[in-house]
C-alpha atoms as one frame of an Amber mdcrd trajectory, in Angstrom:
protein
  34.044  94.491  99.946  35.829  92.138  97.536  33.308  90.450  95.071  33.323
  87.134  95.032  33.020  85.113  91.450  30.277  82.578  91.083  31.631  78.829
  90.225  29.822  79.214  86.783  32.006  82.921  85.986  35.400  80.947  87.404
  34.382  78.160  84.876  33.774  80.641  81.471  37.100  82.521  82.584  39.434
  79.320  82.758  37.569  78.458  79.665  38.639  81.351  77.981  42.430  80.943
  79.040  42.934  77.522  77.651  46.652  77.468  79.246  47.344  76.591  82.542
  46.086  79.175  84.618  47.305  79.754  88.564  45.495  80.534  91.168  47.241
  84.059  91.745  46.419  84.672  88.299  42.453  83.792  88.638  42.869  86.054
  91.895  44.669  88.794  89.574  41.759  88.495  87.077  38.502  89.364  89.228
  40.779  91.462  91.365  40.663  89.255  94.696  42.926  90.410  97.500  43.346
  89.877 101.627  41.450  87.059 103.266  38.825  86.933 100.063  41.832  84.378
  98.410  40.377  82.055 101.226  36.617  81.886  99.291  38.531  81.606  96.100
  40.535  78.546  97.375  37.697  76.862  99.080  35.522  77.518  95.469  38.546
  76.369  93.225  38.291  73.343  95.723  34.877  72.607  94.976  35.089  72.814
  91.357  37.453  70.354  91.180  36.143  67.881  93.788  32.899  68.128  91.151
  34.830  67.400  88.194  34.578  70.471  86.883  38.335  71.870  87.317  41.538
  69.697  87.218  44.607  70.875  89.529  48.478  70.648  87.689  50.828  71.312
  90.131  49.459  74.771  91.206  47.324  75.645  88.637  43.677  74.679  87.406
  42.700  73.957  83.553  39.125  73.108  82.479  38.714  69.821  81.549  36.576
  70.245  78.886  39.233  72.138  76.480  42.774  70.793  75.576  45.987  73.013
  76.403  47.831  75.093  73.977  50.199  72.404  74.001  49.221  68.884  73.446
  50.252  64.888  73.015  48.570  63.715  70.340  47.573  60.099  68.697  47.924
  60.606  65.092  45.179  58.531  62.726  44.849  57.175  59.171  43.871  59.702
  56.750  40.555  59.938  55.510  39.163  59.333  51.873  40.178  62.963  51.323
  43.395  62.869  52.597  43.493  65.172  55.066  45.643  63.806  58.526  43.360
  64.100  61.757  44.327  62.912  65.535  42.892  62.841  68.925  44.044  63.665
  72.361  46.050  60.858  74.387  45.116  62.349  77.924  41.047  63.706  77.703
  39.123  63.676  80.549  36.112  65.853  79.637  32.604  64.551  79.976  32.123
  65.722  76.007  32.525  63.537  73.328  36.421  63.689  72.393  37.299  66.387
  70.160  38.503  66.214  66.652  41.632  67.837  65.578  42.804  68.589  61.934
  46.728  68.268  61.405  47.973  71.158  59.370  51.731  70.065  58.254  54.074
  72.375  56.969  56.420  71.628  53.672  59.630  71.033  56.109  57.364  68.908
  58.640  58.258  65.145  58.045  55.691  62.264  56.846  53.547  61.412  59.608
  51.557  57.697  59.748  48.713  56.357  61.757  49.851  55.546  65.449  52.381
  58.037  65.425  52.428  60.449  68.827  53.278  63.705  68.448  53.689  67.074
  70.428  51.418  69.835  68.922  50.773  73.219  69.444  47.039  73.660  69.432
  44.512  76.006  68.121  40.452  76.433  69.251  38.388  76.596  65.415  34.598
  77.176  65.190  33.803  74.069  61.812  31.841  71.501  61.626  34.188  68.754
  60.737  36.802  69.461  63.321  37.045  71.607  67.288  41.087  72.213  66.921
  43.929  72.498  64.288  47.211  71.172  64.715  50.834  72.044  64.274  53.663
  69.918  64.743  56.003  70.672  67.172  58.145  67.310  67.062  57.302  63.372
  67.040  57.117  61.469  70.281  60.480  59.526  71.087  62.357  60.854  68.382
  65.509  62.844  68.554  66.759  63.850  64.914  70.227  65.689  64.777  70.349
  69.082  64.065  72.468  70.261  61.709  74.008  74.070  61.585  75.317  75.209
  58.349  75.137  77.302  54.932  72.556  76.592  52.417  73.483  75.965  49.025
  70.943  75.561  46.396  71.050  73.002  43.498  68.907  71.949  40.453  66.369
  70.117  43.391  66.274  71.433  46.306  70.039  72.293  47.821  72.626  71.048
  50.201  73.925  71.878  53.393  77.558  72.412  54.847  78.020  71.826  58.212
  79.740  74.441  60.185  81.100  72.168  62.804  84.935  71.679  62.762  84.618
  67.966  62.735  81.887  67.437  60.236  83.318  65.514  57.228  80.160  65.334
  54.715  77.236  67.704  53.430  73.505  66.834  53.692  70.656  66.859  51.307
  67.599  68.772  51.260  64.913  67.879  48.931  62.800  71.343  46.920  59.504
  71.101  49.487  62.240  71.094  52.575  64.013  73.963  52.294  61.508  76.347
  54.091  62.760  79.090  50.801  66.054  79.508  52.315  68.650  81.132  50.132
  71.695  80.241  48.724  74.469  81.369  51.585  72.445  81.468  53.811  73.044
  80.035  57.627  70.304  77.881  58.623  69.377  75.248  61.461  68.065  71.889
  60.012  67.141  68.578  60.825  68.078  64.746  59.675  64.899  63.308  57.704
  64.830  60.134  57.356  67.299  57.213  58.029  70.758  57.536  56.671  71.128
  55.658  53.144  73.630  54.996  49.925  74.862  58.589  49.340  74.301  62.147
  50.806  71.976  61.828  54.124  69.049  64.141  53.871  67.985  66.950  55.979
  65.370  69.371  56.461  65.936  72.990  56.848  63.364  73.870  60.006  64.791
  77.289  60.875  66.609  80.266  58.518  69.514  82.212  60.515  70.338  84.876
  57.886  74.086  86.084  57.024  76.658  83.337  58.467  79.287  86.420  57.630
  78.015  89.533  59.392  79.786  89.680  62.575  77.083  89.249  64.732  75.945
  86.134  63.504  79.647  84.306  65.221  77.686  84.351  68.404  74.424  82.932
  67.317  75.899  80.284  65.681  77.127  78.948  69.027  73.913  79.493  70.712
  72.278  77.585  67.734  74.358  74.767  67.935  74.468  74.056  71.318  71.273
  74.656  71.552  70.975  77.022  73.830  67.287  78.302  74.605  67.634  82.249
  73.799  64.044  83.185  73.275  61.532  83.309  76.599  58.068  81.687  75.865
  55.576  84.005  76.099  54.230  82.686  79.622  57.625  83.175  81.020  57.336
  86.841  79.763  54.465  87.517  81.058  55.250  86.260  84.930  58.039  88.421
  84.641  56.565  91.455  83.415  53.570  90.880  85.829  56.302  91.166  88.412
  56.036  93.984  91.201  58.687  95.734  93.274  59.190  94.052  96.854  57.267
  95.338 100.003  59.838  96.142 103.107  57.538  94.313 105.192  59.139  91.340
 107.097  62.538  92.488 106.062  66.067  94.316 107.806  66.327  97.893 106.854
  69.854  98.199 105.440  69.460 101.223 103.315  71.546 103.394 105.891  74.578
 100.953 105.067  76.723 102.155 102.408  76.351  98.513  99.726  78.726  99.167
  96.565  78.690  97.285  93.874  82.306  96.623  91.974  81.905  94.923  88.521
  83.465  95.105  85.080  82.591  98.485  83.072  80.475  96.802  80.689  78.547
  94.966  83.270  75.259  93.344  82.264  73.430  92.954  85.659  74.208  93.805
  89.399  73.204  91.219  92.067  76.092  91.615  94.523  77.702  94.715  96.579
  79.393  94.996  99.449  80.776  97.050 102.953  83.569  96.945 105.003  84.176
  99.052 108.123  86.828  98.131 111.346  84.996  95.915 113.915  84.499  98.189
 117.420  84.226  94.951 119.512  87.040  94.895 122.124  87.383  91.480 121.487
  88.437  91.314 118.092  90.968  93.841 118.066  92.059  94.785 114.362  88.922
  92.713 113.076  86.493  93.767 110.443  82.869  93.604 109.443  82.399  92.698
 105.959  78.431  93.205 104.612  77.966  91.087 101.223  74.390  92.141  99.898
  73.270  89.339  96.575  70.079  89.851  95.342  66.796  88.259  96.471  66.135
  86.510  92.635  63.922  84.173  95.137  61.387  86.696  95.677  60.392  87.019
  91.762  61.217  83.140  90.860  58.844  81.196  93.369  59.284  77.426  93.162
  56.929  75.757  90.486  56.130  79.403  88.406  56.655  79.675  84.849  60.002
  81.478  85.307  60.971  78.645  87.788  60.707  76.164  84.964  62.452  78.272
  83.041  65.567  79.272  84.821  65.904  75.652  85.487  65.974  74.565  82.149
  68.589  77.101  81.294  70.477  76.584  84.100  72.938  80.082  84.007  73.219
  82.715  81.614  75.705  82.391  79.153  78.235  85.139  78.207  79.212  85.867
  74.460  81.462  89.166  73.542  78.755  90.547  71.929  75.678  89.408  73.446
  74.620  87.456  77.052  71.334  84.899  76.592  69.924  85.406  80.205  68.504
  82.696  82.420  66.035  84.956  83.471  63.924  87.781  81.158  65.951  91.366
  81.586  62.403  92.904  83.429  64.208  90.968  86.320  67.837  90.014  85.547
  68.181  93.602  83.880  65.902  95.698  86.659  63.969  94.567  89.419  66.796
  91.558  90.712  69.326  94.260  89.396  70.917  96.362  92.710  71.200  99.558
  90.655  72.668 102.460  91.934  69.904 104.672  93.976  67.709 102.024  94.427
  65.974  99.985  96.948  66.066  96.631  96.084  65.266  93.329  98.044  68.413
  90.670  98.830  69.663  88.495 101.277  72.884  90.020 103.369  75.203  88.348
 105.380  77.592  90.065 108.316  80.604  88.463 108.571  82.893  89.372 111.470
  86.777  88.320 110.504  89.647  88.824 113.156  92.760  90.699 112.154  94.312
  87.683 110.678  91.244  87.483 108.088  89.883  84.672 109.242  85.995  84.496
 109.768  84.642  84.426 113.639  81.102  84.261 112.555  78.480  85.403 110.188
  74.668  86.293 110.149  71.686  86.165 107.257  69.483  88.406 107.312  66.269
  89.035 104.456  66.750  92.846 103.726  65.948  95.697 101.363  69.425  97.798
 100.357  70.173 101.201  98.452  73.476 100.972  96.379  75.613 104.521  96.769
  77.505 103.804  94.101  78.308 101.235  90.793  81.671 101.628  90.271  84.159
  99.825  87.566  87.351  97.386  88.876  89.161 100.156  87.313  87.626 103.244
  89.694  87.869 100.875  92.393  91.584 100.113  91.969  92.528 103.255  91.175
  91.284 105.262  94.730  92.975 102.080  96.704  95.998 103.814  94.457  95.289
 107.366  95.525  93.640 108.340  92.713  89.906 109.458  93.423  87.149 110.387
  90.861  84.123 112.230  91.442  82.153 108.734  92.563  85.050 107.087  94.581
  85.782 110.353  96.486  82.766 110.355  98.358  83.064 106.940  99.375  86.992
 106.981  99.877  86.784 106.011 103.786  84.234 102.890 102.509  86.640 101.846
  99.992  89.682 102.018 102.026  88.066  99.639 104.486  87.020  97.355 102.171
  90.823  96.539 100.864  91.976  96.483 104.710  89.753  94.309 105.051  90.827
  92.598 102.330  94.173  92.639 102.848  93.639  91.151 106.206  92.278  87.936
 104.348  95.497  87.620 102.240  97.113  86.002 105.093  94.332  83.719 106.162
  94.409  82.997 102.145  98.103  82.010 102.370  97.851  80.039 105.346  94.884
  77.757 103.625  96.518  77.296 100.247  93.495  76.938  97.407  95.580  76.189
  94.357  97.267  79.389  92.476  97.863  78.866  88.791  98.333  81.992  86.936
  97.294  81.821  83.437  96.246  85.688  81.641  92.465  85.612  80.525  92.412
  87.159  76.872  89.283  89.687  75.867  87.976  90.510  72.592  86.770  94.136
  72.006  84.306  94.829  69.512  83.265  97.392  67.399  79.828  98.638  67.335
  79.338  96.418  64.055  80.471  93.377  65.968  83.935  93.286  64.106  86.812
  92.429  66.368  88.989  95.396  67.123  91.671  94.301  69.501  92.417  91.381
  71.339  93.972  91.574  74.652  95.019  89.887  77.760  93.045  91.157  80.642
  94.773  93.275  83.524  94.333  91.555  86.932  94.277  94.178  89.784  93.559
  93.797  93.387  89.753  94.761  93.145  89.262  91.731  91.150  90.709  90.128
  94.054  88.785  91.117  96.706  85.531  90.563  95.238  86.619  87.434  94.716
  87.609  86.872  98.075  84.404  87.917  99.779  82.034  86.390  97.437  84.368
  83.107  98.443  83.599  84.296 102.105  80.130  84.535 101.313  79.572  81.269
  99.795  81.310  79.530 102.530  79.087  81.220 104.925  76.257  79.918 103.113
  77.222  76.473 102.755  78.367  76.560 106.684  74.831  77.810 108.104  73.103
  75.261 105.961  74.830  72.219 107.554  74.136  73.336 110.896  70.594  73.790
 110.224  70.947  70.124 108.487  68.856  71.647 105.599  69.222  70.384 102.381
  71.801  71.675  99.336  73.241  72.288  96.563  77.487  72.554  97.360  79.662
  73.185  94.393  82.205  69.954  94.365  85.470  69.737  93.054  87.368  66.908
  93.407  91.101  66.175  94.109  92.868  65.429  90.018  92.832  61.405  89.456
  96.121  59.187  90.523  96.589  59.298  86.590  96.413  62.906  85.662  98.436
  63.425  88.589 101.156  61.040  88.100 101.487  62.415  84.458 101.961  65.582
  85.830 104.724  64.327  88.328 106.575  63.040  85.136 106.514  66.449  83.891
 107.623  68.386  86.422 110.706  65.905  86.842 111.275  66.098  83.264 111.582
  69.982  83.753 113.811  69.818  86.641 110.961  70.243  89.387 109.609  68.161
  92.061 105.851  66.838  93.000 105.553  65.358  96.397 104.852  61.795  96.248
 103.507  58.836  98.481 101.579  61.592 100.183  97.977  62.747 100.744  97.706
  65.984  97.300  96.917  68.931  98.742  97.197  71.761  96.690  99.937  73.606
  98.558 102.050  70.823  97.069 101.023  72.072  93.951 101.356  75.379  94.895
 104.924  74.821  95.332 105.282  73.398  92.134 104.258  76.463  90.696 106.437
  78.335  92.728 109.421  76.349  91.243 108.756  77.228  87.641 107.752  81.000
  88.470 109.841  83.442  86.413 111.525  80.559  84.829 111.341  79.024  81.002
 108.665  76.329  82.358 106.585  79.031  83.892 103.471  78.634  81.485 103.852
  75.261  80.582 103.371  74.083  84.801 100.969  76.689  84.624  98.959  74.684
  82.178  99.844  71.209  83.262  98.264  71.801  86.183  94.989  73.416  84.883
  94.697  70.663  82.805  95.469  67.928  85.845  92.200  69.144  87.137  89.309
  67.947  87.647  85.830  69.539  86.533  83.658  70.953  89.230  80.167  70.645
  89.491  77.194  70.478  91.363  76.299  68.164  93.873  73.331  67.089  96.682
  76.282  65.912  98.678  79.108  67.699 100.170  83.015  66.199  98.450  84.322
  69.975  99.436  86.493  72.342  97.090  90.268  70.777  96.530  91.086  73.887
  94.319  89.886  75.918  96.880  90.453  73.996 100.027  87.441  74.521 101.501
  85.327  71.958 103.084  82.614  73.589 102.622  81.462  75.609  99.646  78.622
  76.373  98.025  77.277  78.983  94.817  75.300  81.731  96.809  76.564  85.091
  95.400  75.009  84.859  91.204  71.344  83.836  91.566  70.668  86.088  88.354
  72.777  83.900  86.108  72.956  80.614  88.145  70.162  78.781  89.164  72.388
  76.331  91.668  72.804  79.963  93.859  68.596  80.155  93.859  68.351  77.077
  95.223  70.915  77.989  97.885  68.754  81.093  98.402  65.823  79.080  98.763
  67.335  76.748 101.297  68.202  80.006 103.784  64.512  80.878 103.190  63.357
  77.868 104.216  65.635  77.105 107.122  65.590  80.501 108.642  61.565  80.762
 108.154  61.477  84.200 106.319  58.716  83.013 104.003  56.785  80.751 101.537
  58.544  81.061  98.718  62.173  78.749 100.005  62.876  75.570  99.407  59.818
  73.541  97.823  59.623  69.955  98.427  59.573  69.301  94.934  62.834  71.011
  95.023  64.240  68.759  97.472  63.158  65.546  95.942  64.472  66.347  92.771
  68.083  68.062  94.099  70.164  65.529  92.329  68.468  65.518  89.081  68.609
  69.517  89.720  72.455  69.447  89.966  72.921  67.215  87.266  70.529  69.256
  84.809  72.717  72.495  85.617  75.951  71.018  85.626  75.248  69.918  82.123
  74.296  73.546  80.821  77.184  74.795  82.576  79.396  72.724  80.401  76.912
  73.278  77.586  77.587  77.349  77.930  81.489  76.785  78.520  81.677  75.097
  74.872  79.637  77.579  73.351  81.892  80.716  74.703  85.088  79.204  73.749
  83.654  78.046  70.273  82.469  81.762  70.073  85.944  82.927  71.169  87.546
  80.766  68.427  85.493  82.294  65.898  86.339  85.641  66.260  89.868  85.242
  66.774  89.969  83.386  63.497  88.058  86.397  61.913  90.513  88.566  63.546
  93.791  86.453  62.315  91.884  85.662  58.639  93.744  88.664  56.950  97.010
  87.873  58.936  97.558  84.479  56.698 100.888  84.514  55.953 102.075  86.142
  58.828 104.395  84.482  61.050 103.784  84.141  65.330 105.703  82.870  68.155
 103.865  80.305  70.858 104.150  77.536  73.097 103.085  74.395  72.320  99.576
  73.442  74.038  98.416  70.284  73.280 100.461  67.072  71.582  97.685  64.723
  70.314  98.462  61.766  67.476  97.154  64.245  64.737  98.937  66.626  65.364
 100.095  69.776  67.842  98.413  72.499  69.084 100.133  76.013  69.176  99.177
  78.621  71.435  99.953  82.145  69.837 101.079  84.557  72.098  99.940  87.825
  70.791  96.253  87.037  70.888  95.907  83.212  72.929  94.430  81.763  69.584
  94.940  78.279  69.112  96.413  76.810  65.850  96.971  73.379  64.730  99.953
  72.061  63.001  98.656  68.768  61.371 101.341  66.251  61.305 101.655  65.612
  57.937 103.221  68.738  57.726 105.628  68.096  60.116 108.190  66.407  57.469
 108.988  63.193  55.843 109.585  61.664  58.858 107.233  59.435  61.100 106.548
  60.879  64.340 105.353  58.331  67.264 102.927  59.734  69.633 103.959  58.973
  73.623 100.208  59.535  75.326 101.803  59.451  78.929 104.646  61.743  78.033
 102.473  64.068  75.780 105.501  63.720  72.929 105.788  63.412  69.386 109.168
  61.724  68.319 110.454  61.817  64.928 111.867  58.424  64.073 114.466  59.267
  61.870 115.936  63.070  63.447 114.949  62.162  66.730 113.080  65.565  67.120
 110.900  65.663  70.007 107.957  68.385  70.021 106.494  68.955  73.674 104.410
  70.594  75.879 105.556  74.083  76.327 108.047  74.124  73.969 108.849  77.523
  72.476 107.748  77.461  68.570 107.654  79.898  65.919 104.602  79.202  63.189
 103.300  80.924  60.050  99.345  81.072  59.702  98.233  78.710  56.772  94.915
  79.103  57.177  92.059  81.130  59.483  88.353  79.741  58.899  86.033  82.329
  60.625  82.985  80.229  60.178  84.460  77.468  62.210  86.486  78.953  64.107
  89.808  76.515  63.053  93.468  77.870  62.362  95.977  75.769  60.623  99.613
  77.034  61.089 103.041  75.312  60.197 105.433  74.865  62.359 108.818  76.777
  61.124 111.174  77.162  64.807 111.128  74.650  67.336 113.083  75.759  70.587
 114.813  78.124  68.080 116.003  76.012  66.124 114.573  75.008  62.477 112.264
  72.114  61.736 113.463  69.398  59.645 111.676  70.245  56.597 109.855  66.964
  54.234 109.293  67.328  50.876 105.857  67.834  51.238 105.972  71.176  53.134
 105.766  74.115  51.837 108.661  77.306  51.986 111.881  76.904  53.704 113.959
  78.839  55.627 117.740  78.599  55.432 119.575  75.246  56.790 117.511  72.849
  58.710 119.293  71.585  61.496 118.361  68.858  63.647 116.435  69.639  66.744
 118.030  68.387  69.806 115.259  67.919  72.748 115.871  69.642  76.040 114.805
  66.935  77.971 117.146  64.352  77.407 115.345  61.492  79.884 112.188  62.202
  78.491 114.146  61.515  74.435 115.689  57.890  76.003 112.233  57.553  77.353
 110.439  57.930  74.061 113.146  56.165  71.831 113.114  53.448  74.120 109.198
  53.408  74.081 108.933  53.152  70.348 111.921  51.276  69.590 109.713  48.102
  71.911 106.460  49.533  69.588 108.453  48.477  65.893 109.727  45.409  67.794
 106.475  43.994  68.281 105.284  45.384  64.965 108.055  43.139  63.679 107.390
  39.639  65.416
């Protein structure tokens, strides 16, 4: 028989764990199990109803000790100097305890009346119950700063490594935490900007800004992406046990694959196929798509709930992934591994021979893997060409791309929007150095796990509306009248048609693209269009997919790395009944907030990879200066141009001072720079040929100049640097667009003039 702990052995036990402590946790401790959790809840009860306890959320603290982590009321210092402060929130019966404030060098002046977040620490003196450390100051934000150290005769400076940052900061001798000269390190503004150099202090030392390795950090760094787990979060997660069958579908007899790229991180989706035997769906299929049951391990209010939310998706780096949730789950237990029985949430989906879905089913289930195979095995049996692992499974595989196939036409008949731009990689060496960069190959088997994780999530968001339960959808709206009419212009300009006066859908688009397929204006529609688009996002109500034109959509297949496919996880749980760990009404109250918190660290992890990916192209192209490149160009701003190289995808810039000794008016709506005195007109897409100037590895920025325009050579000003041969004048290949801009800045001098 389970023994029961007396109130007074509960009490000295939460006393002992100052943090937060839950009530599986206090179950975990005396090693309650079965119906004795019933005495523990009605005891935990009592203890607070008698003061003794106080309830957070789901957990119970002792009243009569702070938490680790603390508000505080700083006070005046005393005759002696020292810097004590009390607890805002204490609601012991004790006389309020007196903490001593132990500041670092780096930590900034603190006065009287000052509230402060501070990590806490129990001491046995006479004058004082708890030490201090500062963790930050109350309503204050300062700007962090990335950069190198330098030192100086007091103290050092810092230089930023942000492209845009124009001036160096100051750190004063007890600020600079001992960093070294050349060093990377994060600091922080101290102090109010004044005459002069603002001042910083360093707060964190980042080591060697030039070992390879380091390119990735500093994006993590400066975007400030959380890539350490507290050690709460840890623990939950290493606490974690494998998942009982109980309650769930046995679909270990079903042979799940998972298809992913060879150097795969995590597993959380895999999939079946086999012909549908139904007489009524003649030539159908039944597709099985098996994601991983995250919601099992990340209950709603835990540690690693708080967590995951906060983080909102893992983010991807060449060399290195941050996780939203610790690897003991995203790397193992949430991970469908090949062998092994793992927990997830299926769904049968029954298509007809024209690959259109008749209906689906969700189902809580435990599956076995037979296989992890690469896009490349995958590809290559569809292609005849069988390895040891895809020849036992050659019948499975073959019914997955029929089925697949089969969708293609439902997929043409719907129309989601089709651009075709190549996705570059960077391979690394083991040292982190860049090795090659290369445009990824696109093969079917990307395809169709594209296509049935786009099945699946439809699925999801469809049985969710009819059970009216509530959501998160993934929106994406149709591109603004603006956007759109600029891209009419240039699709005119290039001797294409948009559909006007009409209702955009995105087979208009589509047949845009068609028109410039295979032709000179291929990449530049290509890109228009991207660019035309809107951003998706996350949203408590349902706008549908334009890019995908789907009315209903929704994230369901990534709940390792995104925490908007939990919630959708959740919300099955909840609305089929399956168990206590779905939806939470705290979930549901906060759903907005929720989709605005993770829509924001999607962005936040979108900057950070491309900043990354700019960084180690430039390392990669920094002992090419000199060399020459062809491109397009990609972006026209009043600065300058942006060149697109087409051996690696890099971006360069060609500032426009070193365009000539011409003036060159910038046409916003037309994306056009005009010379004023050759008439040249650099645009979108044109065909250039540039020499690298200049590759900055720590920033990431490339500076080319622009030699061939169109073939032809660039009027050359005295300013620029080399030559070669005869410049000519560049004639523009879009006539309408050249009256348009002459006749656009010729009204610009004339009001200059009046």
């Amino acid at each position: 028989m389970t023994k029961i702990p007396t109130k007074s052995e509960l009490r000295d036990w939460i006393s002992e764990h100052p943090g937060e402590a839950a009530k599986r946790d206090i179950a975990r401790a005396f090693g309650i199990k079965g119906a004795a959790r019933i005495d523990l809840k009605r005891l935990l009860k009592e203890l607070e109803e008698e003061g003794f306890l106080e309830k957070r959320r789901k957990s119970y603290r002792d009243p009569e000790k702070l938490p680790p982590v603390s508000i505080l009321l700083v006070q005046a210092p005393n005759a002696d100097g020292d810097l004590y402060a009390r607890p805002v929130e204490w609601r012991g019966d004790a006389p309020e305890p007196r903490i001593l404030l132990t500041l670092r060098n780096a930590d900034p002046a603190l006065g009287a009346g000052d509230r402060i977040l501070a990590k806490l620490l129990s001491v046995r003196h006479d004058e004082h119950q708890y030490e201090a450390r500062l963790i930050r100051k109350i309503g204050t934000n300062p700007r962090r700063i990335l950069g190198i150290f330098r030192t100086g005769t007091e103290g050092g400076r810092i230089v930023p490594i942000d492209k845009g940052a124009d001036r160096e900061w100051m750190v004063s001798p007890g600020a600079t935490q001992n960093a070294q000269d050349g060093e990377l390190v994060e600091a922080e503004q101290a102090g109010p900007a004044r005459m002069g150099l603002p001042r910083a202090r360093v707060v964190d030392r980042l080591g060697d800004p030039s070992a390879p390795k380091a390119v990735s950090l500093i994006a993590i760094h400066q975007h400030g992406i959380p890539d350490a787990f507290p050690d709460d979060v840890v623990a939950e997660a290493d606490a974690a046990q494998e998942a009982p069958m109980t309650g769930r579908t046995d679909l270990t007899g079903i042979n799940l694959l998972t298809i992913d790229p060879w150097d795969a991180r995590d597993h959380d989706d895999a999939l079946f196929a086999e012909p549908d035997t139904d007489a009524a769906n003649p030539g159908g299929f039944i597709v099985w798509v098996a994601i991983a049951d995250v919601a099992h391990y990340v209950t709603p209010g835990s540690e690693l709930d708080r967590e995951a939310r906060r983080r909102g998706n893992s983010s991807y780096f060449p060399d290195r992934v941050v996780p939203m949730l610790p690897d003991r789950l995203s790397g193992d237990l949430c991970s469908l591994h090949e062998g092994v029985v793992r927990p997830c949430i299926a769904v049968r989906i029954v298509l007809n021979a024209g690959g259109d879905k008749v209906s689906h089913k969700f189902m809580r289930a435990m599956m076995r893997s037979v296989a992890s195979l690469t896009y490349e095995q995958a590809q290559a049996a569809d292609e005849g060409r069988f390895d040891d692992a895809t020849q036992l499974f050659a019948a499975d595989l073959k019914a997955l791309f029929d089925a697949y196939r089969a969708t293609r036409a439902a997929r043409a008949r719907r129309q989601p929007l089709d651009i075709d731009l190549p996705e570059r990689q960077i391979v690394l060496s083991d040292d982190g150095r860049v090795t090659s960069v290369a445009f990824k190959e696109r093969f079917d088997a990307h395809k169709l796990v594209e296509e049935f994780m786009v099945q699946a999530n439809v699925a999801a968001a469809e049985e969710l509306n009819a059970r009216k339960s509530p959501l998160l959808f993934r929106a994406h709206e149709e591109p603004s009248p603006e956007k759109l009419n600029a891209l009419r212009e240039l699709a005119v300009a290039s001797g294409f048609t948009l559909a006007k006066g009409q209702v955009l859908q995105t087979r208009h688009l589509n047949q845009l693209l068609d028109q410039a397929e295979g032709t000179e204006f291929d990449e530049l529609i290509n890109m228009s269009t991207l660019r035309s688009m809107t951003q998706a996002y996350y949203s408590p109500d349902n706008y549908g997919h334009f890019g995908l034109a789907l009315r209903n959509y929704a994230h369901f297949t990534s709940p390792i790395r995104r925490y908007a496919d939990l919630i959708v996880h959740r919300a099955l749980i909840r609305a089929h009944g399956w168990g206590k760990d779905g939806l939470s009404q705290w979930d549901v109250e906060n759903l907005a907030e929720t989709a605005k918190l993770i829509s924001d660290t999607e962005r936040r992890s979108m900057t950070a990879e491309r900043d990354t990916t700019d960084r180690y192209l430039a390392a990669f192209l920094s002992e090419r200066v000199g060399q020459e490149f062809t491109g397009r160009i990609s972006g026209i701003a009043r600065f300058g141009v942006f060149v697109k190289l087409d051996e690696t995808g890099a971006d360069g810039l060609v500032p426009i001072r070193s365009l000539g000794d011409e003036y060159f008016h910038h046409d916003a709506d037309a994306q056009t720079l005009m010379g004023d005195k050759s008439g040249t007109i650099i645009a979108l897409g044109d065909r250039v040929l540039v020499k690298l100037a200049e590759a900055v590895p720590i920033t990431g920025g490339l500076m080319v100049e622009l030699l061939e325009l169109n073939g032809a050579v660039l009027p050359r000003g005295p300013g620029a640097s080399g030559g070669r041969g005869k410049s000519v004048r560049v004639v523009s290949r879009r006539p309408g667009k050249e009256r348009t801009g002459k006749a656009k800045a010729k009204r610009k001098v004339a009001r200059k003039r009046v």
